[in-house]
N, C-alpha and C positions, 0 to 999 in steps of 0.2 A: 262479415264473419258468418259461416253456416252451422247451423243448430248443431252440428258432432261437434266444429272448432269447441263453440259458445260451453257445450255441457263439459268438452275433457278440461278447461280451462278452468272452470267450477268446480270441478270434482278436483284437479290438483292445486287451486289455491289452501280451501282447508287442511290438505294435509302438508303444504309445506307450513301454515304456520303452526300445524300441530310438530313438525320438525322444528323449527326455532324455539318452540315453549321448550320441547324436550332437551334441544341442546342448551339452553339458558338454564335450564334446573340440574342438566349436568354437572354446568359447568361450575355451581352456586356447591353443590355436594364434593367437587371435585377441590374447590376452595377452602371450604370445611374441610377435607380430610388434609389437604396442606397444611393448614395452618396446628395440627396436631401432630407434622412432622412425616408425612409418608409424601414428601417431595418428589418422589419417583413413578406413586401412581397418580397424583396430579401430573405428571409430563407425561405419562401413558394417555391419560382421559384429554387432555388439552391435545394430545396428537391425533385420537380419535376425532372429536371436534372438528379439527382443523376438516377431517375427511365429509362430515356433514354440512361446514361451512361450502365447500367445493360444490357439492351434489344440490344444496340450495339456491345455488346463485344459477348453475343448471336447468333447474326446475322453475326458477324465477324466469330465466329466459326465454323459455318452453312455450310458460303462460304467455311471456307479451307477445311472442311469435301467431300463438294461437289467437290473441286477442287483435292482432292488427289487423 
């Protein structure tokens, strides 16, 4: 791997797990607000989610492409 792969692979590790902390406290806020009955923007925020799960597993690939 050459020093550009090695650095962009660095720079976009921390920020995908800074995407997973954020969808995780999402999703913890979006449960709280279910369970007080607004069922409908917990299915807004979970269909959201679903769209950063996508783009994650993207960015995850990215990296090991970059890292092999």
């Amino acid at each position: 791997m050459d020093d550009q792969a090695t650095n962009i692979a660095d720079t976009l590790e921390p920020m995908l797990l800074n995407q997973i902390a954020v969808r995780a406290a999402l999703e913890e806020l979006s449960l709280w607000v279910s369970h007080r009955g607004s069922v409908h923007i917990h299915e807004n925020v979970m269909a959201a989610l679903t769209t950063l799960d996508v783009h994650a597993e993207a960015i995850s690939s990215g990296i090991e492409r970059l890292r092999a």
